[in-house]
Each structure stands twice: as structure tokens, then as C-alpha cells.
BAPA-917482 format. One record per residue (C-alpha): residue number from 0; residue in one letter; z, y, x. Coordinates in Angstrom, 2 decimals. Layout:
@kolke=NUM	mido=A	w=Z	v=Y	u=X
...
END
This chain:
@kolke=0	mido=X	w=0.00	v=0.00	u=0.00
@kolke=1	mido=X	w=-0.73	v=3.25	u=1.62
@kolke=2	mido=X	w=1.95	v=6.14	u=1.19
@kolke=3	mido=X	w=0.12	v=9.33	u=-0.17
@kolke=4	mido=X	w=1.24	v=12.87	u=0.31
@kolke=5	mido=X	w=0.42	v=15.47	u=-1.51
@kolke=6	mido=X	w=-1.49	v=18.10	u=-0.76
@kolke=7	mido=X	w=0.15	v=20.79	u=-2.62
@kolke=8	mido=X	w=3.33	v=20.59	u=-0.08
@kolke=9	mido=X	w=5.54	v=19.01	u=-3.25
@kolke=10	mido=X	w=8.21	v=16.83	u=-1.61
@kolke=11	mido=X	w=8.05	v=13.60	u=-3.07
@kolke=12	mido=X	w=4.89	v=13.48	u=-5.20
@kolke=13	mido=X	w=2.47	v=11.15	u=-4.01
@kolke=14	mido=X	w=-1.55	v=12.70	u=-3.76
@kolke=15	mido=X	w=-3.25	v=12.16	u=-6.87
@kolke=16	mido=X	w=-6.65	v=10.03	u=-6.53
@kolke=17	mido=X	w=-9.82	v=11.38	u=-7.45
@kolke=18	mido=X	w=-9.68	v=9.09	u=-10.14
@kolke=19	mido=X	w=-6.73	v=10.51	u=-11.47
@kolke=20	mido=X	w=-7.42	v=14.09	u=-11.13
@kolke=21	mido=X	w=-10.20	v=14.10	u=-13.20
@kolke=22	mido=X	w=-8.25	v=12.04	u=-15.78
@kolke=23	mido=X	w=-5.60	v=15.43	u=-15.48
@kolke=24	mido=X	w=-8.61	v=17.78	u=-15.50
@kolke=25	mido=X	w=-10.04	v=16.20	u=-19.10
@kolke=26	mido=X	w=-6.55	v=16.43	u=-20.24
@kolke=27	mido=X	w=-5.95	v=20.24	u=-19.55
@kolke=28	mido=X	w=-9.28	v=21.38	u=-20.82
@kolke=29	mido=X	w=-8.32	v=19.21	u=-24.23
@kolke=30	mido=X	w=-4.81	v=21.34	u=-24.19
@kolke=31	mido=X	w=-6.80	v=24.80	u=-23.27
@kolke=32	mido=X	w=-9.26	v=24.12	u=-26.49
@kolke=33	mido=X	w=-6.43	v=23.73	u=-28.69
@kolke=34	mido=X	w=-4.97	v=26.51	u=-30.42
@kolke=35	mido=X	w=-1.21	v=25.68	u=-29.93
@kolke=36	mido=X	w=-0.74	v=27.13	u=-26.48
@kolke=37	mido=X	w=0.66	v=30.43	u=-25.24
@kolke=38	mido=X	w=-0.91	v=33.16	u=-23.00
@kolke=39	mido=X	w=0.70	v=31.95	u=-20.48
@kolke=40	mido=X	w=0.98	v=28.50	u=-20.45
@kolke=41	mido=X	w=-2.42	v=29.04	u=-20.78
@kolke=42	mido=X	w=-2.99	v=30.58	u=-17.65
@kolke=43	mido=X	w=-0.46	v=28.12	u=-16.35
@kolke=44	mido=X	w=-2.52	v=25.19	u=-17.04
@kolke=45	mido=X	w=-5.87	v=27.26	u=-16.19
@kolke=46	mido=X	w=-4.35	v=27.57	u=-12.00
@kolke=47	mido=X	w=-3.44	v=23.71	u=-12.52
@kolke=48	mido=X	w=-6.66	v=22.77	u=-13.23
@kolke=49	mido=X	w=-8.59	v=24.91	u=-11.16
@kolke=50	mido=X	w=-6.95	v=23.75	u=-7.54
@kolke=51	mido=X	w=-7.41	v=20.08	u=-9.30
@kolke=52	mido=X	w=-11.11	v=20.70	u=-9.54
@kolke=53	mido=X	w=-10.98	v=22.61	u=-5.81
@kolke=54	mido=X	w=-9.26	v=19.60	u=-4.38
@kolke=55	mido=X	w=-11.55	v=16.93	u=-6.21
@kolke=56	mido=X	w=-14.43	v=18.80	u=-5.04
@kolke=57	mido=X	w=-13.32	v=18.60	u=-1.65
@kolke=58	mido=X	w=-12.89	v=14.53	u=-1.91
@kolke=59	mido=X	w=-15.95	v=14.05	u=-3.30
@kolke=60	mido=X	w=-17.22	v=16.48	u=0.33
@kolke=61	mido=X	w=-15.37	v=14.12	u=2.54
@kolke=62	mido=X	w=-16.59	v=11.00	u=0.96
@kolke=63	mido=X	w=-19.98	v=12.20	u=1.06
@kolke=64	mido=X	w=-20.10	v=13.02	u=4.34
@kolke=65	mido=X	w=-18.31	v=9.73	u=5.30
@kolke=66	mido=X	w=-21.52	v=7.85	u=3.23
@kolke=67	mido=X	w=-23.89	v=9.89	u=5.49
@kolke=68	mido=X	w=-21.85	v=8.69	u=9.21
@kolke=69	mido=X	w=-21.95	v=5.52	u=7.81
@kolke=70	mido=X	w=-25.83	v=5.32	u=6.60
@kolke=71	mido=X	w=-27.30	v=7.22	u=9.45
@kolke=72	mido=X	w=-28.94	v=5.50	u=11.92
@kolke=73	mido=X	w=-27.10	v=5.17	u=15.18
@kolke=74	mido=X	w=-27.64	v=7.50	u=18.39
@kolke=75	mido=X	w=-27.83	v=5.95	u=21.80
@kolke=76	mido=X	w=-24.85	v=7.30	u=23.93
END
């Protein structure tokens, strides 16, 4: 089992997967389209969601860029 960090400096809480974050990304855009919310748990949720899609967009980078390493052909050294 690997141990996960996270990435937001929160003692304790293990890094979400990318799996995962989307999952929490669907589910705050389903609270922000309701009516029942506040101003500013509102905005609350809006910052949530926003570093969840910055940090999912910078997994989906690193695994990219991992595919290309991996797929290119290899250099003589």
C-alpha cells in the first residue's frame, strides 16, 4: 500500500486520486447548481473545486508526459 500525502499541506489526509477528485469535482458542481447554498459557501465550494480541477489537471500532465518517456523510442547514450 503506498502512503499518500496530500498536497494541500493538511496533516493527516491522504492525496486524493485522480479518480477521486473528479468524483469530488461532479459532486460540488451538483451542490453549486442547487439553490440551497449560501453566498459563501458558495464561494467556499467554488475555491474547493477549482484547486481540485488545478491539481487533476496537473496529474493528468505528469501521466502524460510519463506515456510519452515511456513510448518514445530510445536514444543511444
Amino acid at each position: 500500500m503506498t502512503d499518500r500525502t496530500a498536497t494541500d499541506g493538511s496533516p493527516g489526509r491522504p492525496e486524493m486520486s485522480l479518480e477521486e477528485r473528479l468524483a469530488r469535482i461532479e459532486e460540488i458542481a451538483r451542490a453549486l447548481d442547487s439553490d440551497s447554498l449560501g453566498l459563501d459557501e458558495a464561494l467556499a465550494l467554488f475555491e474547493e473545486g477549482v484547486g481540485h480541477v488545478r491539481r487533476a489537471k496537473d496529474s493528468l500532465a505528469a501521466a502524460e508526459l510519463k506515456v510519452e518517456e515511456l513510448t518514445s523510442p530510445e536514444e543511444d547514450v
